[in-house]
SENUFI-187224 format. One record per residue (C-alpha): y, z, x; residue in three letters. Coordinates in steps of 0.5 Angstrom, whole numbers, plus 500, padded with zeros to 3 digits. Last residue first. Example, Ala and Ser with C-alpha at 12.3 -4.5 7.8 and 13.67 -1.06 7.14 Angstrom:
# residues 2
498514527SER 491516525ALA 
This chain:
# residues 87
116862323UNK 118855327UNK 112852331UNK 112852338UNK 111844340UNK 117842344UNK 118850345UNK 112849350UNK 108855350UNK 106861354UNK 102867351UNK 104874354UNK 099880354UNK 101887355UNK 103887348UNK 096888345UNK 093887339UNK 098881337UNK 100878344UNK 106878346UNK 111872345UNK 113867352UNK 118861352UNK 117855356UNK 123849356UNK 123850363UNK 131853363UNK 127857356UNK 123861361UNK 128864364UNK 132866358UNK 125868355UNK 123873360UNK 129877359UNK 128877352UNK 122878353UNK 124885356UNK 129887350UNK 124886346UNK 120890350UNK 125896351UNK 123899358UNK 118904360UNK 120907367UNK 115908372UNK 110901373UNK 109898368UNK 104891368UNK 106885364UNK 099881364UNK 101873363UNK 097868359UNK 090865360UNK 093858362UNK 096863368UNK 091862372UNK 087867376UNK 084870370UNK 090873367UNK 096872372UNK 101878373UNK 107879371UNK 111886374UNK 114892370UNK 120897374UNK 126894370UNK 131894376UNK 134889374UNK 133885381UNK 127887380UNK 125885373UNK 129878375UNK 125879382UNK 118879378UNK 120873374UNK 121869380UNK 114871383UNK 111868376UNK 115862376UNK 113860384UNK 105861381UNK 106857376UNK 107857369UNK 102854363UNK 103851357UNK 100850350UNK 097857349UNK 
């Protein structure tokens, strides 16, 4: 992970899944977010690739975009799309 989002970017993601009534949070990992995004259900689950894509319109307006990780999709790496690698 490459790239970071502050604080006031998390609050903000949080009231996008609020204002769509999507019952997830995010959350810090290791009290910063350059160890990545902890995604948080709290009722309802909710298609995950719908959820990124979500996140990722967001974040693309900071040129960030977000992927789950591997071996576990509660968490969410950040990077930078200017260093992001086409698969």
């Amino acid at each position: 992970m490459e790239s970071t989002v502050d604080v006031l970017m998390v609050t903000q993601l949080n009231q996008i899944l609020k204002d769509n009534h999507i019952e997830y949070s995010l959350h810090t990992v290791g009290g910063c977010s350059c160890c990545g995004l902890k995604l948080c259900c709290h009722g309802q689950t909710y298609d995950q690739k719908a959820l990124l894509d979500i996140i990722n319109k967001y974040l693309a307006t900071k040129w960030l975009i977000a992927s789950y990780q591997i071996n576990d999709p509660t968490i969410l790496y950040i990077d930078s799309k200017f260093n992001r690698k086409e698969k």
